[in-house]
N, C-alpha and C positions, 0 to 999 in steps of 0.2 A: 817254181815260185807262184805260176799260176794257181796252181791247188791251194793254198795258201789263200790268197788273195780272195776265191772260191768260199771259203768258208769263215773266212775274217775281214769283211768287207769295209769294215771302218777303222783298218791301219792310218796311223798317222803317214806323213810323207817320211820321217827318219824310219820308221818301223821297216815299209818297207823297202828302202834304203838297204836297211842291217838284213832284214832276210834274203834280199836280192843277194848281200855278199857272201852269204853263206855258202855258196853253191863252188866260187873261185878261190873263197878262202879254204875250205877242207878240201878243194881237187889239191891248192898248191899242197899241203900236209900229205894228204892220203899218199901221194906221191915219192914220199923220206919215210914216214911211216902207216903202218896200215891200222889206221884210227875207226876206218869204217870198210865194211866189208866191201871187195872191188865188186863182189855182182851185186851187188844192193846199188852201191853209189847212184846208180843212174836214178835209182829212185828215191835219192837222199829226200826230196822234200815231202813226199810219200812217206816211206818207211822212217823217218828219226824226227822230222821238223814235225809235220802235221802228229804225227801220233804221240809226240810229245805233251802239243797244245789239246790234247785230249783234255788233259787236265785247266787249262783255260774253257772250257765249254763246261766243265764239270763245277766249276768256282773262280769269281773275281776275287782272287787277294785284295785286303783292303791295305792302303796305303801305310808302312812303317811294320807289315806284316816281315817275317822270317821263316825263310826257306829252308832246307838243309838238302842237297841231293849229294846220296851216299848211291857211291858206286856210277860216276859219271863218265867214266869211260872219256870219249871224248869232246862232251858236254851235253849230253841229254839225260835227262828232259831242261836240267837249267838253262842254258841258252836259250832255245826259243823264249824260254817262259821270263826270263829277265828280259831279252826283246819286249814283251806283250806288256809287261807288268812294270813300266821303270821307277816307280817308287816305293818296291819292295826289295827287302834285298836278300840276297841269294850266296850260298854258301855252297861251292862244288866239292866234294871231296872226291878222290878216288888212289887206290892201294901203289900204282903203277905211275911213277915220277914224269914217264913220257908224254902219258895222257892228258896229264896236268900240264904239262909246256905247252901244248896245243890248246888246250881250255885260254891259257892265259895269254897266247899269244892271238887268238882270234877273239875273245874279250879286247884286249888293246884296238886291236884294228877295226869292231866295231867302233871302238868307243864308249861301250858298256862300263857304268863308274858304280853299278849297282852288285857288281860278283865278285866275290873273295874266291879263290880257287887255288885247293891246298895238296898236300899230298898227305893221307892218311886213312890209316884205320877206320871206320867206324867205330870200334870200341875206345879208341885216343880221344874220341870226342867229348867233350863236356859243357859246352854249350846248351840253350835251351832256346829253341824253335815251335813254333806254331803249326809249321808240317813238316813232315820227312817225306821225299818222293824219289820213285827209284824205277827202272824201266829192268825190273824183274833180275836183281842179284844173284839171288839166290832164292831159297823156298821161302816161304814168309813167315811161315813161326821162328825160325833161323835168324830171319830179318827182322822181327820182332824182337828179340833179346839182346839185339844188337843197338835196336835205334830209343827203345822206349823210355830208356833214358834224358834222351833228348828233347822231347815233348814239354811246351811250355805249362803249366795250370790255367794261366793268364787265358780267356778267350777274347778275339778280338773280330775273328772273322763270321762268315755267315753260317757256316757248320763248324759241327768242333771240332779240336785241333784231333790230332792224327796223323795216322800215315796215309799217302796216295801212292799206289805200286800200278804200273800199268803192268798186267801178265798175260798171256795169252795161253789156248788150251786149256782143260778140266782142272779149275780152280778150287773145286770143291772141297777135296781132303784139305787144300791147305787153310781154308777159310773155316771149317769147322769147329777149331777148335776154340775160335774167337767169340760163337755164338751171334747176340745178338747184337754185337756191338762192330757188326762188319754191313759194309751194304758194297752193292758190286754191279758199278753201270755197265752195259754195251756199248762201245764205243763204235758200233755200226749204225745205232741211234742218233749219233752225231755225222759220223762220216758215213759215204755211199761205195767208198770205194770197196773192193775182193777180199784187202788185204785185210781191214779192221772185221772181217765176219768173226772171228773166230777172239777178237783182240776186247779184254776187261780196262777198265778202270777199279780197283778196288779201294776205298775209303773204310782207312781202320781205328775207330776211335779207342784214343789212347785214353782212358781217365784216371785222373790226378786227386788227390787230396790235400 
């Protein structure tokens, strides 16, 4: 929680409230099921919370913005970021019925009124969102054909709409073939810790007519 606190110093007292539960609420889960990896756990606020809110350092959503996280496993990056952002709202999806009981069962016990968390496909989706974020699915042209869809025309926020993929290791081939319409932060720029050296933020605009 510390690290957290470290890097987002002007949490509300609810904020961190919710991130503090974070920590008992997925030990109770992880425990029935294996939501997050057992040797990572100890560094859940390290590896899944903070690297999440990459993308809070990256962009403040503005207020009545829409989310979409495809592929949320069990609940990242949304969670943190409905935590950070409570008047935006957020859409979790993920393929695997389990994961989704845990999304919504730790939403509830925050208290979180801002996340819809569903069980599905990304191609079932029809919805249209402002960004799509994903903590690396799959490869990203893959994951482009999948979500582009989704992508509102409408701008509302401070950059345009798009995808945010946090991915780690040589990004390169996958970002290629988007050209100029890709930019690709360091998230060691934001964070000091070992773990983010090697860890992207990538911002992929979608554009619409």
């Amino acid at each position: 929680m510390d690290i957290v606190i470290k890097y987002f110093p002007k949490l509300t007292p609810e904020q961190m409230l919710q991130f503090s539960l974070l920590e008992p609420l997925y030990a109770e889960w992880n425990a029935q099921i294996n939501v997050i990896s057992r040797k990572d756990f100890g560094s859940l606020y390290e590896k899944h919370v903070l690297h999440s809110l990459a993308i809070a350092k990256f962009i403040r959503f503005s207020p009545g913005a829409k989310i979409l996280d495809v592929g949320t496993g069990g609940g990242f990056p949304g969670i943190p970021l409905a935590i950070m952002f409570p008047e935006v709202q957020f859409h979790l999806v993920d393929s695997i019925g389990k994961k989704i009981k845990v999304v919504n069962s730790i939403t509830q016990s925050l208290g979180l009124k801002n996340i819809l968390a569903e069980q599905k496909r990304a191609e079932q989706l029809t919805g249209q969102y402002d960004f799509v974020v994903s903590r690396a699915v799959t490869g990203l042209p893959e994951f482009v054909s999948w979500t582009k869809k989704n992508i509102s025309a409408k701008q509302k926020n401070a950059i345009p709409n798009g995808i945010l993929y946090l991915k780690g290791g040589d990004i390169q081939p996958e970002i290629f073939p988007f050209g100029k319409n890709v930019f690709v932060q360091d998230i060691s720029d934001y964070f000091d810790e070992e773990f983010f050296k090697t860890k992207k933020l990538v911002h992929l605009i979608i554009q619409k007519r």
